[in-house]
N, C-alpha and C positions, 0 to 999 in steps of 0.2 A: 583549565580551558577545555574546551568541548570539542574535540578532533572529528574530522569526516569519520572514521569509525566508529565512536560512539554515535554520533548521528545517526547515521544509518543503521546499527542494531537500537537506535529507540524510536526510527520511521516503522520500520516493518509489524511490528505488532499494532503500532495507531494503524495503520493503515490496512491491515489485517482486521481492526474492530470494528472501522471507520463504518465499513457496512453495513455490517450488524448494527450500528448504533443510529446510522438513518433510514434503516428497516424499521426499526421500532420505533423511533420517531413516528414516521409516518403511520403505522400499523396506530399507535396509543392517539392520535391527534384526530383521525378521521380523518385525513385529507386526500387521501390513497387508498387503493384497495389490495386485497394480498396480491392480485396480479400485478401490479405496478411492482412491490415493494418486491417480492419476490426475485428479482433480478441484482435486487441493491449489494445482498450480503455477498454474493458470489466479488463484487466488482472489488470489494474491499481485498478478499482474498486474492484475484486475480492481479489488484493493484500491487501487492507486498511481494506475490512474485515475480511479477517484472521488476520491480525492486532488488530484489537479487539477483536475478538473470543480468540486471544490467550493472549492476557492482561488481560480478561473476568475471561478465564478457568484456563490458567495454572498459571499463576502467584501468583494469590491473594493463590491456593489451594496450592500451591508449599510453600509458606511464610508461610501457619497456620499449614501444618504438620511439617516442619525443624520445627518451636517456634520463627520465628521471626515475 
């Protein structure tokens, strides 16, 4: 079975690529130009670590006040 853990270390890298992979999209299709796209790959990376930060911060603190 696939616990929040494993989840979460198999989001961060998709999420981490995610960017990069609708950079290029856009970049091979013609529908965008590098200005456009140029913003995308950051967002993937910037997504993965919020993605940690919030596994980090709110999770584990969220679980020791409720008592579980």
């Amino acid at each position: 079975m696939l616990d929040r853990p494993d989840a979460v270390l198999t989001l961060i890298p998709l999420l981490a690529v995610s960017g990069l992979l609708v950079r290029t999209l856009i970049g091979v299709t013609g529908f965008g130009t590098g200005l456009l796209a140029a913003p995308l790959a950051i967002a993937g990376y910037l997504a993965a670590l919020a993605l940690v930060f919030v596994e980090l911060l709110a999770w584990p603190v969220a679980a020791r006040i409720g008592g579980s």
